[in-house]
C-alpha positions in Angstrom: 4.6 -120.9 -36.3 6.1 -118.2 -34.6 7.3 -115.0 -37.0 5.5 -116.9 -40.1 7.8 -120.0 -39.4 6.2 -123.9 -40.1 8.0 -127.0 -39.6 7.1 -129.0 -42.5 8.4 -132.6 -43.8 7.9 -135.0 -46.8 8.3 -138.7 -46.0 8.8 -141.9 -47.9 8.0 -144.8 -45.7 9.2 -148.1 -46.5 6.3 -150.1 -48.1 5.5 -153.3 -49.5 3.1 -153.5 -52.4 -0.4 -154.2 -51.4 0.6 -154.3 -47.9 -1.8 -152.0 -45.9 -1.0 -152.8 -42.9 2.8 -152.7 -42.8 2.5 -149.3 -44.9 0.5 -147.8 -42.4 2.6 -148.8 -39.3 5.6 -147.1 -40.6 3.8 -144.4 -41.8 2.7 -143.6 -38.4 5.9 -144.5 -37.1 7.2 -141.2 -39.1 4.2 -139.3 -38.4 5.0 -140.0 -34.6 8.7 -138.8 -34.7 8.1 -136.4 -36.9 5.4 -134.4 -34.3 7.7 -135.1 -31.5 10.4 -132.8 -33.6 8.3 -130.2 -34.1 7.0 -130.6 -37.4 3.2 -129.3 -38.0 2.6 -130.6 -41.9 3.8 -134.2 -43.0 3.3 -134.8 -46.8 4.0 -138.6 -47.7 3.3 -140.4 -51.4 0.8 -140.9 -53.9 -1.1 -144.1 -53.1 1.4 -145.1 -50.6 -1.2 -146.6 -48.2 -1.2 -149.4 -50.9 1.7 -149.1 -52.9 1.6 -146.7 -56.5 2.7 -149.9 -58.4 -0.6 -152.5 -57.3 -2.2 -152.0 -60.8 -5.0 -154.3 -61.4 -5.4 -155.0 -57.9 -7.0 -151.6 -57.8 -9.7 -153.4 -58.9 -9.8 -155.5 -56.1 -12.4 -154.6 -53.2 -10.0 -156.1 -50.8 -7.0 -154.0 -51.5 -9.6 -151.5 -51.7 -11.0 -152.2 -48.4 -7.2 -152.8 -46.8 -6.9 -149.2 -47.5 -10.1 -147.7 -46.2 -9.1 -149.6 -42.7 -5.9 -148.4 -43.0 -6.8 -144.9 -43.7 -8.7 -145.0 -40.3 -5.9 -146.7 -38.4 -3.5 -143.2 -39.4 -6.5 -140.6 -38.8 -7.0 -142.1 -35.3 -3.3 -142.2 -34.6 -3.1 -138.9 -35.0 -5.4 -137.7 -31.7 -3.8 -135.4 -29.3 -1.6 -133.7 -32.2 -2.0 -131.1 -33.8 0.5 -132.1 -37.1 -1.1 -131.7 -40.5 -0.9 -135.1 -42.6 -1.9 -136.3 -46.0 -1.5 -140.0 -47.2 -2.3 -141.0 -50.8 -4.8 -143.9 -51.4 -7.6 -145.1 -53.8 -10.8 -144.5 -53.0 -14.5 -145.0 -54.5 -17.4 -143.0 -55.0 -20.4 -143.4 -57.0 -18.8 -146.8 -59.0 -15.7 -145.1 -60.0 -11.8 -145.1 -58.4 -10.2 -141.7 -57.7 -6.5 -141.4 -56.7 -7.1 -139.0 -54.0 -5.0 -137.7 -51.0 -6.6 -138.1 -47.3 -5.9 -134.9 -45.5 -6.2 -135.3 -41.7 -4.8 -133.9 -38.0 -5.5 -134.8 -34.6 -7.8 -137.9 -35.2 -9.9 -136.5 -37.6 -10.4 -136.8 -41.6 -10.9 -133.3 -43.0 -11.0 -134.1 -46.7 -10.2 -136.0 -49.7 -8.4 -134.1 -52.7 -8.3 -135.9 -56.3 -5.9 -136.0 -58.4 -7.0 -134.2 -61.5 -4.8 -135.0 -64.4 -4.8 -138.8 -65.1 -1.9 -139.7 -66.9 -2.7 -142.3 -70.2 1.1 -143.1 -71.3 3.1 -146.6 -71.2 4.8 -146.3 -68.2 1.5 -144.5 -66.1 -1.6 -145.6 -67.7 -3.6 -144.5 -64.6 -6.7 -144.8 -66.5 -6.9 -148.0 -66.6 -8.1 -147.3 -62.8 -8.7 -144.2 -62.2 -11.2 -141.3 -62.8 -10.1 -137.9 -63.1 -11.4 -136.0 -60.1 -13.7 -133.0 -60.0 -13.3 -129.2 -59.0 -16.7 -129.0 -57.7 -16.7 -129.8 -53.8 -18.9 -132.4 -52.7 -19.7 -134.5 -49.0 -18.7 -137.9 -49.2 -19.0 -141.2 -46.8 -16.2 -143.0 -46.1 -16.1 -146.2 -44.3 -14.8 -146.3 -41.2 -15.9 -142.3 -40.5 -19.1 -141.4 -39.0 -18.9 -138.4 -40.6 -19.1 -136.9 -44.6 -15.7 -135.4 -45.4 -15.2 -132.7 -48.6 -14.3 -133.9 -51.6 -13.0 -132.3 -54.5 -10.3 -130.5 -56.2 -11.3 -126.9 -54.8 -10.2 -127.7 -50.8 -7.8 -125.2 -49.2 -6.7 -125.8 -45.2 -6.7 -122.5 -43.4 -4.9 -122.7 -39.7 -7.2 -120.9 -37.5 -5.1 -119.5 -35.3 -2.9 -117.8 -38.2 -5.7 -117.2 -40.9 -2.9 -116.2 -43.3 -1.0 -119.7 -43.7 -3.5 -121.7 -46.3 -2.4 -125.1 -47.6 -3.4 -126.7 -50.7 -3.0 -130.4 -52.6 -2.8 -131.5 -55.9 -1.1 -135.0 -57.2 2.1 -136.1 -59.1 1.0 -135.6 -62.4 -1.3 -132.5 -61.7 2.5 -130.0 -61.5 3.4 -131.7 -65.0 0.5 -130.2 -67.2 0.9 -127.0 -68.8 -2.1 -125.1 -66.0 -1.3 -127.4 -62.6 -4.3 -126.5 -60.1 -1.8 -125.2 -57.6 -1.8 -122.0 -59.9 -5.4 -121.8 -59.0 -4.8 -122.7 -55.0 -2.1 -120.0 -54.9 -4.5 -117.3 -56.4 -6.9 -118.1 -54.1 -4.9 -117.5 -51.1 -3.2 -120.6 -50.5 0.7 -120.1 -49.2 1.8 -124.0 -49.4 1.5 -126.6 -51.7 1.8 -130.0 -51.0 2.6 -132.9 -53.5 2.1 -136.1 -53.1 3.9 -138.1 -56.3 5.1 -141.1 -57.3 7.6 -140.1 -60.2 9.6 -143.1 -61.5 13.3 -142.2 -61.8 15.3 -142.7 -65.5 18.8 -140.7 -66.7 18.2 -137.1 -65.7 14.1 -137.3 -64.8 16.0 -136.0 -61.4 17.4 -132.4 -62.3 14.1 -131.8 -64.7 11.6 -132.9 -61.5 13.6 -130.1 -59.5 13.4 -127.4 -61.7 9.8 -128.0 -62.2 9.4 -128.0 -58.2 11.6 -125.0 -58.1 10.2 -123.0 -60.7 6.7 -123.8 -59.9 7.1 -122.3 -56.0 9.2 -119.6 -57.7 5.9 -118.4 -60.2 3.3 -119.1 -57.3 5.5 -117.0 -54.6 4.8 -120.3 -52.6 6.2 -123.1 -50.1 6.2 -126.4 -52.1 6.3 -129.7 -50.2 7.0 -132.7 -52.7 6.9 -136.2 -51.4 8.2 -139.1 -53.6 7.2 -142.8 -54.3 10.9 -145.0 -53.1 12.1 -148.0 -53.0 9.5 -150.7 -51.8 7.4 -149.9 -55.0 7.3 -152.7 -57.7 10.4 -152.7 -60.0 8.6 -154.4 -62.6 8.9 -152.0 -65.1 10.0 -148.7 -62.8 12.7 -147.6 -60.3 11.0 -145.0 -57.7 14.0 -143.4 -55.8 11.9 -141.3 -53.0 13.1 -138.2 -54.3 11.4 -135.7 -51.6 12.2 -132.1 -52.3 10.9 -128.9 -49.9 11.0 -125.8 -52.3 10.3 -121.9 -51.5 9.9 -119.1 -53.6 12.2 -120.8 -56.1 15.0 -122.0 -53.2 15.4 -125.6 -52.7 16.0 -126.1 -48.9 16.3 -129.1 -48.9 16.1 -132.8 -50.6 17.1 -136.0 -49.7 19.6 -138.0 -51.6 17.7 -140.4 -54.4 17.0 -144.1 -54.1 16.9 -144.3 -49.9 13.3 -143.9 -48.2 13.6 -140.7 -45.8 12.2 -138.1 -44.5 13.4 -134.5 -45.0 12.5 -131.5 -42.8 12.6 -127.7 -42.8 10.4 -124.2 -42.1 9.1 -122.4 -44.7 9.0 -118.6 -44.0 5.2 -118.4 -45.1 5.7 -115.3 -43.3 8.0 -113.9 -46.2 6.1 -115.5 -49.0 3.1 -113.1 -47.6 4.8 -110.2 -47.7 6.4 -110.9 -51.1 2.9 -111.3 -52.5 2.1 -108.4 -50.8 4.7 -106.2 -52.8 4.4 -107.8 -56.4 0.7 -106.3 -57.4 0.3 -107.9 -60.4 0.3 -111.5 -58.1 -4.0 -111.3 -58.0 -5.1 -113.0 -54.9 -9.0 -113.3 -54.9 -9.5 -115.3 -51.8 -10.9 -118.6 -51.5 -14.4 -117.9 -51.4 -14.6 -115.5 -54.4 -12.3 -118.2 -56.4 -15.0 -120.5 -55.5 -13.1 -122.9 -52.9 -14.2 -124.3 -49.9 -12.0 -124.0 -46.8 -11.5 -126.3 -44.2 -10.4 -125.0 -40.7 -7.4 -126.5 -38.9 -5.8 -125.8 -35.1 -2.0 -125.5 -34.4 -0.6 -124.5 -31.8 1.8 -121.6 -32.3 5.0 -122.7 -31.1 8.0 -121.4 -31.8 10.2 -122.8 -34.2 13.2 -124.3 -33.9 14.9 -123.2 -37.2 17.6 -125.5 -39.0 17.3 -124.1 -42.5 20.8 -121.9 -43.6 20.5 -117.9 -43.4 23.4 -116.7 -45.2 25.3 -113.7 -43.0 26.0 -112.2 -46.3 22.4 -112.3 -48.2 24.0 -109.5 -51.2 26.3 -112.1 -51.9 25.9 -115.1 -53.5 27.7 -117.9 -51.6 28.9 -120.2 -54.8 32.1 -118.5 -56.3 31.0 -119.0 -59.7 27.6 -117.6 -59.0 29.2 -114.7 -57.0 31.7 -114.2 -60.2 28.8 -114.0 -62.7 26.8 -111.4 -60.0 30.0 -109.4 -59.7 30.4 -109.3 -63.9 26.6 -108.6 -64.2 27.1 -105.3 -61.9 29.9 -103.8 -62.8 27.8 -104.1 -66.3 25.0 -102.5 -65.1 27.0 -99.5 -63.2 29.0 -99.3 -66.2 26.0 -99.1 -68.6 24.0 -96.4 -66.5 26.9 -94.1 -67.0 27.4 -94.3 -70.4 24.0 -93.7 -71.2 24.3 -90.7 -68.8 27.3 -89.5 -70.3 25.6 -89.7 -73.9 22.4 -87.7 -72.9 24.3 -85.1 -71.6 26.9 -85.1 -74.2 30.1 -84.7 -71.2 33.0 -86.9 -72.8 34.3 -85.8 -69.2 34.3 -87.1 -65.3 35.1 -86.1 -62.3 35.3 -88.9 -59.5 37.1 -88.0 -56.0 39.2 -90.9 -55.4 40.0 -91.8 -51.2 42.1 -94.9 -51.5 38.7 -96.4 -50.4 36.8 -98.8 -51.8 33.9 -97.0 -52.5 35.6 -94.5 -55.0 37.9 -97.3 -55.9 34.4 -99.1 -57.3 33.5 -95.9 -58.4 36.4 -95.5 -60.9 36.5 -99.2 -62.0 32.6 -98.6 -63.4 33.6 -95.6 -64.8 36.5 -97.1 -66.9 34.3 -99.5 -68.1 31.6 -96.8 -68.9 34.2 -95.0 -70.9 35.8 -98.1 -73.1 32.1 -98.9 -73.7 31.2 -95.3 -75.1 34.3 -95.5 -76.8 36.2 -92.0 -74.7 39.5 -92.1 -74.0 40.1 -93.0 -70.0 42.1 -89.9 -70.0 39.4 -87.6 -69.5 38.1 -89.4 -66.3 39.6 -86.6 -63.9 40.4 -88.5 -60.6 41.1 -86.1 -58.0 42.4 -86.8 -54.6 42.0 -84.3 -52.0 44.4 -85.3 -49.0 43.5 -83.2 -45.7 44.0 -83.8 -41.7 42.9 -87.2 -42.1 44.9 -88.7 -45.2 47.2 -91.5 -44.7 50.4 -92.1 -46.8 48.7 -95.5 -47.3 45.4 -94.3 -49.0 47.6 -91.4 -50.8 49.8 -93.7 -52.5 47.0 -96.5 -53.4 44.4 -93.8 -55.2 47.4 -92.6 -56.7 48.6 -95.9 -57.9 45.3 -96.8 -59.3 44.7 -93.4 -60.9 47.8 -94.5 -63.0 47.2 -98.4 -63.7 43.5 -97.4 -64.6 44.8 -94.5 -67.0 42.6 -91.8 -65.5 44.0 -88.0 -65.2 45.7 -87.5 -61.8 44.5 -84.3 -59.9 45.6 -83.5 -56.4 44.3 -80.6 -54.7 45.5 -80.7 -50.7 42.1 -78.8 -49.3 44.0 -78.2 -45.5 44.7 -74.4 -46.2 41.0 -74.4 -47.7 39.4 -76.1 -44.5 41.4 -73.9 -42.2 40.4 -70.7 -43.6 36.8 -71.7 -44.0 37.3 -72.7 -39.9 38.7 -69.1 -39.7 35.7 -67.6 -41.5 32.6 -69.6 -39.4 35.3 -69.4 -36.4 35.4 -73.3 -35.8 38.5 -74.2 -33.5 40.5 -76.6 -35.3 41.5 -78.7 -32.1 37.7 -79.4 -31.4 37.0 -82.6 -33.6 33.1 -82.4 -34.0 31.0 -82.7 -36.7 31.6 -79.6 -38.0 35.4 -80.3 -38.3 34.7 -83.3 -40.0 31.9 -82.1 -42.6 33.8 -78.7 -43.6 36.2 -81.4 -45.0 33.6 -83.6 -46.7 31.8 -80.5 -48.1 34.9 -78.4 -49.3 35.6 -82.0 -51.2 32.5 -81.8 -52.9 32.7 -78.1 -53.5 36.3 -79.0 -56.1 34.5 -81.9 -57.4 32.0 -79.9 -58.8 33.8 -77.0 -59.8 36.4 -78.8 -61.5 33.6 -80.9 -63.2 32.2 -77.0 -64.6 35.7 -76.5 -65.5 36.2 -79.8 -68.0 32.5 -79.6 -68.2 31.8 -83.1 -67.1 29.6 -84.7 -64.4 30.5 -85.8 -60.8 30.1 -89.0 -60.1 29.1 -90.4 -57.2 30.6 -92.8 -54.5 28.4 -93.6 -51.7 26.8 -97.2 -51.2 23.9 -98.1 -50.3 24.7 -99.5 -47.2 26.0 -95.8 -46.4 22.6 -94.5 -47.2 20.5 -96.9 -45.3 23.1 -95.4 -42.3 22.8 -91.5 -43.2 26.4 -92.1 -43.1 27.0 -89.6 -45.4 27.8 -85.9 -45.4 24.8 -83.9 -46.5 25.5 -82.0 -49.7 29.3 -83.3 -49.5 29.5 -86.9 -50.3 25.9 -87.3 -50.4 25.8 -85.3 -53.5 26.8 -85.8 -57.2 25.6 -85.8 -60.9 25.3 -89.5 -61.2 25.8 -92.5 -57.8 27.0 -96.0 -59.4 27.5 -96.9 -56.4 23.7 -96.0 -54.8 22.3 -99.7 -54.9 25.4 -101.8 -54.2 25.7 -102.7 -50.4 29.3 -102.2 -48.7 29.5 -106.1 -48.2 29.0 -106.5 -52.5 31.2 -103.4 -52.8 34.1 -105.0 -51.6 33.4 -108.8 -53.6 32.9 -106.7 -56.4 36.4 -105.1 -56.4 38.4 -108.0 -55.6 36.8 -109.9 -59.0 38.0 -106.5 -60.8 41.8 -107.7 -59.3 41.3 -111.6 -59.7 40.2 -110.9 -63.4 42.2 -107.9 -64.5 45.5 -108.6 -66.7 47.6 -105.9 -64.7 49.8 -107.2 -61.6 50.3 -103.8 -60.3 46.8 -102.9 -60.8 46.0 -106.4 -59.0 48.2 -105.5 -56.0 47.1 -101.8 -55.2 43.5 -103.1 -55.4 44.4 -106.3 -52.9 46.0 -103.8 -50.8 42.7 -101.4 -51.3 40.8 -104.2 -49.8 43.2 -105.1 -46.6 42.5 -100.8 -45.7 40.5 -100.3 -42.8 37.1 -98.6 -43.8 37.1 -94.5 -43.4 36.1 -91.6 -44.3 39.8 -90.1 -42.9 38.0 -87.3 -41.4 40.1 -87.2 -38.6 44.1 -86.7 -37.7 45.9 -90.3 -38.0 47.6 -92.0 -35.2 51.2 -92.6 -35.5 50.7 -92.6 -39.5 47.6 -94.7 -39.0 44.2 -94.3 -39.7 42.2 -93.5 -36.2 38.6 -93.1 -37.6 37.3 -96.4 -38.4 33.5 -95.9 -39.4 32.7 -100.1 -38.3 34.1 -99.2 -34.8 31.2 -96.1 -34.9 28.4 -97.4 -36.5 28.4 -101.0 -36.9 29.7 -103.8 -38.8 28.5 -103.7 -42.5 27.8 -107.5 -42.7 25.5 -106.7 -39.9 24.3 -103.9 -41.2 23.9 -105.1 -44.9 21.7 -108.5 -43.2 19.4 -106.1 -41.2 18.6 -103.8 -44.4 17.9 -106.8 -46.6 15.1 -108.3 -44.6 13.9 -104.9 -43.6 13.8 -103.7 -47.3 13.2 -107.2 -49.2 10.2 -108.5 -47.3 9.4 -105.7 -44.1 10.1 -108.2 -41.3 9.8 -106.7 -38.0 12.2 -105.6 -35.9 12.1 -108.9 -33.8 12.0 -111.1 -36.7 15.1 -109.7 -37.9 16.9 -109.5 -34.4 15.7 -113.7 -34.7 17.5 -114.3 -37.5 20.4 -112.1 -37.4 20.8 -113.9 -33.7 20.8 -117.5 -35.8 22.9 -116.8 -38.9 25.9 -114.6 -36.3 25.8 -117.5 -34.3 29.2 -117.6 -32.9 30.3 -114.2 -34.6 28.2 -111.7 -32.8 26.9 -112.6 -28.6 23.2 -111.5 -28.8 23.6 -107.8 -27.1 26.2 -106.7 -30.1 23.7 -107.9 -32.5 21.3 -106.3 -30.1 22.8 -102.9 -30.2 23.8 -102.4 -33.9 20.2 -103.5 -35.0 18.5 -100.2 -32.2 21.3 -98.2 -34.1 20.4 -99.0 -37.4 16.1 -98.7 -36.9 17.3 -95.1 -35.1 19.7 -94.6 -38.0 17.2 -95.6 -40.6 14.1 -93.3 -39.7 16.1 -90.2 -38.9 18.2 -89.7 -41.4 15.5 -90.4 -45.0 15.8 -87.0 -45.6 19.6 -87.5 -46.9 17.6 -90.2 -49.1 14.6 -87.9 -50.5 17.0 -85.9 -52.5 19.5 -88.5 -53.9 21.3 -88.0 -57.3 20.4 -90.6 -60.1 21.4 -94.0 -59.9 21.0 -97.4 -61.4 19.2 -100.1 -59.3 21.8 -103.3 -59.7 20.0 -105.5 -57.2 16.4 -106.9 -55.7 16.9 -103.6 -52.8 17.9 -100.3 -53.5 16.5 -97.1 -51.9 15.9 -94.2 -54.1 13.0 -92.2 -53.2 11.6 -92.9 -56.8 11.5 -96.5 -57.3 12.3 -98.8 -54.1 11.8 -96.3 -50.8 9.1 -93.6 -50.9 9.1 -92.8 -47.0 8.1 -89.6 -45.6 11.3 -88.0 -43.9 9.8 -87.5 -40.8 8.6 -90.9 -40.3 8.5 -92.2 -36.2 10.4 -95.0 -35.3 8.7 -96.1 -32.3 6.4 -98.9 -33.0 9.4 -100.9 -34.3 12.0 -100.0 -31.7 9.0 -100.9 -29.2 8.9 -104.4 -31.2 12.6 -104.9 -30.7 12.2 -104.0 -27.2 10.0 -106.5 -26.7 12.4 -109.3 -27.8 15.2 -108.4 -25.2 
């Protein structure tokens, strides 16, 4: 519960058909381990207090009776803890069967939900037995209970100690139909779904069930528990293979492997699913009351969660090669296609890119040479210019020159040191002191050729800061910071440097493929300062950070507005082993400090295209006031240490 975390589980219990009894002890013997491991909401099967496959004996008023008993035996198991269950069973009112799921926690029955869409074909002729249940809510007696219980389609479960986490039910068959009433529970405020099925398994039923579980917690920005009907059900006809699936915003955490009865277990980040609902406007939730649903209050205690589910260190970058490979291809696209339309508004059939030996302006020119084949101009009137000063390496000269020339671009040198020194003479900055000012005289007399040199061909300047830079302020204001076009702006330094090595695993040029390997092995600079023995000194990970860390902080800052110590949380769980807590710590203080005081270098950024689900121009993804105050979320962080 703790930072929008639940522990949640779907079960298959071994059964036997029309077995009540021995269904219901190893029910509760899952229901028992699974609160001792901290889970809060159990899902099992449809019907699997008496088996899905009992057909006629539906009829029967013992099986029917069986379950009733049964159904009390579970509810009263459950006193003294607090986990959220529902069992499927059948159940009568007014002289017809519904297939209904029991909904209870901590020894009492809160409701029963219907399953609304009955299905009529050969393999599930549920109508034969069943009714289709109603929307409209009603108080029932069930035996066994001294008490009426809700029944009815329209039921939400709201946790009373975190208003925000709302669960809701439907049945098997009910996620099948073309309008499931989960798309109703989600609109009316509910953050979970739960499913309790019974889907028979044939060739390939298996992939198709997943993407409908997928895509369905995908469209309802929701959680999506799905328990399965397994082995222990009547093979008559049907193989059931307990395929239980926890789904969240379209992610799969987790499944179990088909044809064994288990139990599978992870947290859903309700917490996230919130705030994602919160962003997308056009996802209208009413609120139960107004959507006409009754709510039933439920207690948990709000523990805090031990997580198991995977947080990837890198979350810009797909983990699957072939998935990171078709990313990688889809950017450079994009970058590629923003320029060109640029280049065509303005009518310039000429660019001017300042090229480091980096890999930012490495990136830079690859998009731009795509940009130019597409609009069909010659690469020769891409004018890469390298500008070596105090700080320049042999290393970083010879690579930008190298891949000036395997990329075809026009080579332009222009050494800015006697440029630098007698703008040092003029505003009488001592050349021995290393400041700031001796490093942004540099960045800014860079950007002062770029731009003159772009009137000169009249052509644009193209940018090469990344995002990652931005979300930093490490940049040079009105020297690197500026330019006439950034296709770099929304890609983050940890993408930047997958992106460039599928340029030099896919390009057809061995040269080209080597000075781009050896672009990638370069310690990240800006070269702002004298090197050591022939060696770069200024490395900007050793001043500000690590990227990766950086990169996993702005994603979950930008993506879904976590707080500070929600962040630190998981930063602390996917670096386990990498980073000791105090690094991870430090670095996320620097980059809330970083962040807030330096939006102004953000308010004014050139054009850019947005690549990805975060980028930060001040007229699409971040509209923040420059002078912004940092202090309730360092306080938050503070709070964590």
């Amino acid at each position: 519960m703790k930072d929008g975390f639940i522990k949640v589980a779907a079960a298959t219990p071994d059964i036997r058909v029309a077995d009540c009894e021995y269904n219901c002890n190893n029910i509760m013997t899952i229901t028992k381990k699974c609160a001792e491991d901290g889970v809060k909401l159990i899902v099992f099967p449809e019907l699997c207090i008496t088996g899905y496959t009992c057909q006629d004996l539906f009829l029967q008023d013992t099986l029917l009776d069986e379950a009733l008993k049964g159904l009390a035996r579970l509810v009263q198991a459950t006193e003294g803890t607090d986990i959220l269950c529902m069992a499927g069973l059948p159940f009568m009112k007014c002289g017809r069967l519904y297939n209904v799921a029991a909904v209870y926690q901590n020894g009492e029955l809160l409701a029963l939900v219907p399953k609304m869409n009955i299905p009529n074909y050969s393999e599930f002729y549920e109508l034969r037995h069943f009714e289709a249940g109603c929307e409209e809510t009603v108080e029932v007696c069930v035996k066994g209970f001294d008490y009426t219980v809700p029944f009815g389609s329209k039921v939400l479960f709201e946790c009373e100690q975190v208003p925000e986490l709302i669960i809701g039910a439907e049945i098997c068959e009910d996620v099948w139909t073309p309008v499931p009433p989960s798309c109703a529970h989600a609109l009316a405020g509910a953050v979970i779904i739960c499913n309790l099925s019974a889907s028979d398994e044939i060739t390939g039923k298996d992939l198709y069930r997943k993407q409908l579980v997928s895509n369905q917690s995908a469209r309802l920005i929701a959680g999506y528990v799905y328990a399965d009907a397994g082995e222990g059900e009547s093979t008559t006809d049907l193989v059931f293979s307990g395929h239980n699936m926890i789904a969240e915003n379209g992610n799969v955490l987790v499944e179990t492997d088909r044809f064994e009865n288990n139990t599978v277990i992870s947290e859903i980040d309700f917490g996230k699913l919130i705030s994602e609902r919160r962003r997308i406007r056009t996802f209208d939730v009413t609120g139960p009351e107004e959507a006409g649903y009754e709510t039933i209050p439920f207690e948990l205690n709000v523990d805090d969660v031990k997580l198991t589910r995977r947080f990837d260190t890198t979350p810009f970058v797909p983990g699957v090669k072939s998935d990171r490979d078709k990313r990688c291809s889809e950017i450079l696209s994009l970058q590629s296609m923003g320029l060109k339309k640029r280049l065509e508004h303005t009518g310039c059939d000429n660019a001017v890119i300042g090229i480091s030996g980096g890999l930012d302006s490495t990136l830079a020119l690859l998009a731009a040479a795509r940009a130019f084949d597409a609009a069909g101009i010659a690469r020769e009137r891409i004018n890469a210019v390298t500008m070596p000063c105090f700080g320049t390496t042999d290393r970083t000269y010879n690579n930008a020159v190298m891949l000036i020339k395997e990329l075809g671009a026009t080579f332009i040198e222009v050494n800015i040191k006697e440029s630098v020194k007698k703008h040092f003479e003029d505003i009488g900055q001592d050349e021995s002191v290393h400041d700031v000012t001796y490093e942004n005289c540099q960045a800014r007399e860079r950007t002062q050729v770029l731009m003159d040199i772009a009137n000169k061909t009249g052509g644009i300047v193209i940018g090469t800061g990344d995002m990652s830079e931005l979300a930093l302020g490490w940049a040079t204001y009105n020297g690197d910071h500026m330019s006439m076009y950034g296709v770099n702006c929304s890609v983050p330094k940890t993408l930047v440097r997958y992106l460039v090595s599928y340029y030099a695993q896919t390009c057809e040029s061995r040269d080209l493929k080597h000075v781009l390997e050896d672009i990638l092995n370069t310690p990240v600079s800006p070269e702002l300062l004298p090197p050591s023995e022939g060696e770069i000194s200024q490395k900007t990970e050793d001043i500000v950070g690590p990227y990766e860390l950086h990169d996993f902080f702005l994603y979950y800052v930008m993506r879904f507005g976590f707080m500070p110590s929600k962040v630190y949380r998981l930063a602390r769980y996917a670096f386990d082993g990498i980073y000791d807590d105090e690094t991870i710590y430090k670095w996320l203080n620097t980059f809330y400090k970083r962040f807030f005081s330096q939006q102004f270098k953000r308010s004014c950024l050139p054009d850019g295209p947005k690549v990805g689900s975060v980028a930060l121009s001040p007229r699409g993804d971040l509209r923040m006031p420059s002078d912004a105050v940092s202090r309730a979320w360092l306080a938050d962080l503070e709070s964590v240490r």
